[in-house]
C-alpha positions as CSV (number, residue, x, y, z in Angstrom):
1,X,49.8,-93.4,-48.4
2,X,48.0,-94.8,-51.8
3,X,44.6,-94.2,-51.3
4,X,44.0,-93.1,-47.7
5,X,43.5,-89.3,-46.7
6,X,45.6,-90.6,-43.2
7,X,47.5,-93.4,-41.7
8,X,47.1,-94.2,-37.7
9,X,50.2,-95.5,-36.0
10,X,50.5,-95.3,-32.0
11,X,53.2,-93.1,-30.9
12,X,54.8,-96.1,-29.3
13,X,55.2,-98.2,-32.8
14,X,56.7,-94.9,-34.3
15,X,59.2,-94.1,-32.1
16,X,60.4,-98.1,-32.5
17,X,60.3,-97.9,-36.4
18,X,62.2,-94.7,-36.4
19,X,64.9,-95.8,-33.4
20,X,65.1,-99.6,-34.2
21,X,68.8,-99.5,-35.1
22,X,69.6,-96.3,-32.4
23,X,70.3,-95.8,-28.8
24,X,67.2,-94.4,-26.9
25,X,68.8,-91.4,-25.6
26,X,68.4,-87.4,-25.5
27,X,70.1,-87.3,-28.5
28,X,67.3,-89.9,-30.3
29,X,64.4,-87.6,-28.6
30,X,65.5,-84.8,-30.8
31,X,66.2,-85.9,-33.8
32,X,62.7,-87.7,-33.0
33,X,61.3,-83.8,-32.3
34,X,63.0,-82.7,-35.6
35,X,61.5,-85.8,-38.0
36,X,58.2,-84.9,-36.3
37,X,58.9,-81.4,-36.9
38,X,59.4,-81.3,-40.3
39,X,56.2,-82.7,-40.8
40,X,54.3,-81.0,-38.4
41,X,51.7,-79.4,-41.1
42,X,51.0,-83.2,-41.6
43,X,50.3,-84.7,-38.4
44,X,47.9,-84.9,-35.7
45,X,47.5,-86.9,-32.4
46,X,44.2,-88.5,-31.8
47,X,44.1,-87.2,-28.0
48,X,45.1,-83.6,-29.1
49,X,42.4,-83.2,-32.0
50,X,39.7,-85.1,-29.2
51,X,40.1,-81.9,-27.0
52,X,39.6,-79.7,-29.4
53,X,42.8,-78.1,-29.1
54,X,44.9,-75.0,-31.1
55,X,47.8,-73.9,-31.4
56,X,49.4,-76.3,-29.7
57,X,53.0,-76.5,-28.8
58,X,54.2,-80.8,-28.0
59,X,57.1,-81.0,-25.8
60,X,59.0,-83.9,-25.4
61,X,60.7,-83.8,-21.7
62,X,63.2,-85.6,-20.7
63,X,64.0,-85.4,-16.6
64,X,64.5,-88.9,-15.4
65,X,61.8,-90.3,-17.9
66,X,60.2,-88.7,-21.4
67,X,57.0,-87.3,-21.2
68,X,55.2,-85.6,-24.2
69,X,54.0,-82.3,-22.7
70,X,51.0,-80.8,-24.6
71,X,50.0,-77.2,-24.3
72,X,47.1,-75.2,-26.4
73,X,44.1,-73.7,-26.2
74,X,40.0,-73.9,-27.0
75,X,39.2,-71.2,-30.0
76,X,35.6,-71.2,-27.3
77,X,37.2,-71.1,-23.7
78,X,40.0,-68.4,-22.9
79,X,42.9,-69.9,-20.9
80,X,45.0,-72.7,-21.7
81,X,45.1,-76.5,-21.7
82,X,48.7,-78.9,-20.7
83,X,48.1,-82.4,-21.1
84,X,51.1,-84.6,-19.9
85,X,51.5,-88.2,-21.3
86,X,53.7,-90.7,-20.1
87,X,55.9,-93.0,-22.1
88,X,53.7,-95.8,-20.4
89,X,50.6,-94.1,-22.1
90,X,52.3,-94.0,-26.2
91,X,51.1,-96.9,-27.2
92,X,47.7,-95.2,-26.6
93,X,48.5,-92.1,-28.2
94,X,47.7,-92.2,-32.2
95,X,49.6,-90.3,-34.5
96,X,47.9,-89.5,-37.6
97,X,49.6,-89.1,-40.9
98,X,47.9,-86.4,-43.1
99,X,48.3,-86.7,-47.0
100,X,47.2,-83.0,-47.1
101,X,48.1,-80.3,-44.3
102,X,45.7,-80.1,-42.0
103,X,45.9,-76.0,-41.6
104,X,46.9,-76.2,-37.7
105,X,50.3,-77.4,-37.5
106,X,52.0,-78.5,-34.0
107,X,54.9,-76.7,-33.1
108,X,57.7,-79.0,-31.7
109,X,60.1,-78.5,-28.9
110,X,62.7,-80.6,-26.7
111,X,63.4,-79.7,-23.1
112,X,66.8,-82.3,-21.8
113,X,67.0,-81.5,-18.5
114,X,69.7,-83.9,-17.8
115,X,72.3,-80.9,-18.6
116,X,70.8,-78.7,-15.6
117,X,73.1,-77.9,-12.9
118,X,76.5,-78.6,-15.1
119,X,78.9,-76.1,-15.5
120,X,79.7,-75.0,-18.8
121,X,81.9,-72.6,-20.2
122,X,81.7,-70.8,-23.8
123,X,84.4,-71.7,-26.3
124,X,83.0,-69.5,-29.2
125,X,81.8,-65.7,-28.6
126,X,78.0,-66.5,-29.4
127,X,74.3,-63.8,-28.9
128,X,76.7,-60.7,-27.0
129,X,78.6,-63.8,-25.1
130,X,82.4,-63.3,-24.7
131,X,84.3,-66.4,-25.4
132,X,85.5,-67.6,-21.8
133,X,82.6,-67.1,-20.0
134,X,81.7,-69.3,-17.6
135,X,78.2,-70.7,-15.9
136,X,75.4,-73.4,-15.4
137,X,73.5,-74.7,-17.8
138,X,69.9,-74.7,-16.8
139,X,68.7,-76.9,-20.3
140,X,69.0,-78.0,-23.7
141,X,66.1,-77.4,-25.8
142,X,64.9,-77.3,-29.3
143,X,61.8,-75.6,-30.6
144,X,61.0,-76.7,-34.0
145,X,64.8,-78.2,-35.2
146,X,66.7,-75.3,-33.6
147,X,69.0,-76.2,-30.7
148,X,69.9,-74.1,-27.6
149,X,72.0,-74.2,-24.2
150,X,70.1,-72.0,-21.8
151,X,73.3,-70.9,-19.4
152,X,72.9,-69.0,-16.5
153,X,76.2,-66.9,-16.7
154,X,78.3,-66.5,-13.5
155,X,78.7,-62.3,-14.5
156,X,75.0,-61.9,-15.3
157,X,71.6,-61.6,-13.8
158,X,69.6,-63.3,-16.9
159,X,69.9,-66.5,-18.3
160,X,71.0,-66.7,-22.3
161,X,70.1,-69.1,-24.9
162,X,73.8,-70.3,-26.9
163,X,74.1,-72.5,-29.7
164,X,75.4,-76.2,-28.3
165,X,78.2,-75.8,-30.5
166,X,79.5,-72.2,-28.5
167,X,79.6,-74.1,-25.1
168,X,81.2,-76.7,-23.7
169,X,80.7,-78.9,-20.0
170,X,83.5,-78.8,-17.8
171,X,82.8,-82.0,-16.5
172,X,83.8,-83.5,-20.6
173,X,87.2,-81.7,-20.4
């Protein structure tokens, strides 16, 4: 960053630079999450820091489109705060890169929503989960870098959050 405290780069222009040789899929949304992730204690967007926000979680969503869901809160107003972006609105959104951490890092999550509905069965005993089970998956998320299945299990009343690699969808035989 040579001399600069920051460098600006819309949203838009990042996620180009870091999928120019990559298919834009689910799979490309989190390993986008987990870059930003990783840096998280270094990065800001312009919109975010405008509100005034804390502790704020950025979700990038993926059902039918990606939207970047952002959720925190105003150290002077109790209650929270969800702005929703479109992908349409990215080239808009500045991310700032921080030389230094700026003390109030994002946390980072996922939500794929394209897995919801498909039927999955485990193929590794996984979190109290017999292998064999069988049930829906309701999403595939990550919260900063760490990957989950939330299934529905056919024999159980509460949903259960499974590594990917303990389940498999029936419909991929």
């Amino acid at each position: 960053m040579d001399d600069q405290d920051e460098v600006l780069i819309p949203l838009s222009l990042l996620v180009d630079r870091l999928g120019s040789d990559r298919r834009r899929n689910e799979s490309f949304v989190r390993d986008l999450s987990a870059w930003l992730s990783e840096r998280a204690d270094r990065i800001s967007l312009d919109a975010i820091e405008l509100l005034g926000l804390v502790d704020v979680v950025l979700t990038f969503r993926m059902k039918d489109e990606v939207t970047l869901v952002a959720t925190g809160r105003r150290p002077d107003v109790p209650g929270e705060v969800t702005v929703r972006f479109r992908e349409d609105d990215f080239p808009h959104l500045w991310v700032a890169a921080h030389r230094d951490s700026h003390g109030n890092p994002y946390r980072i999550c996922t939500l794929d929503h394209s897995v919801e509905g498909r039927r999955v069965v485990v193929v590794r005993a996984a979190d109290g989960v017999p292998a064999d089970a069988l049930g829906t998956a309701i999403v595939d998320a990550t919260l900063d870098g760490d990957r989950k299945v939330r299934v529905q299990l056919d024999d159980r009343a509460e949903p259960v959050n499974l590594p990917p690699e303990a389940v498999r969808f029936v419909d991929e035989a």
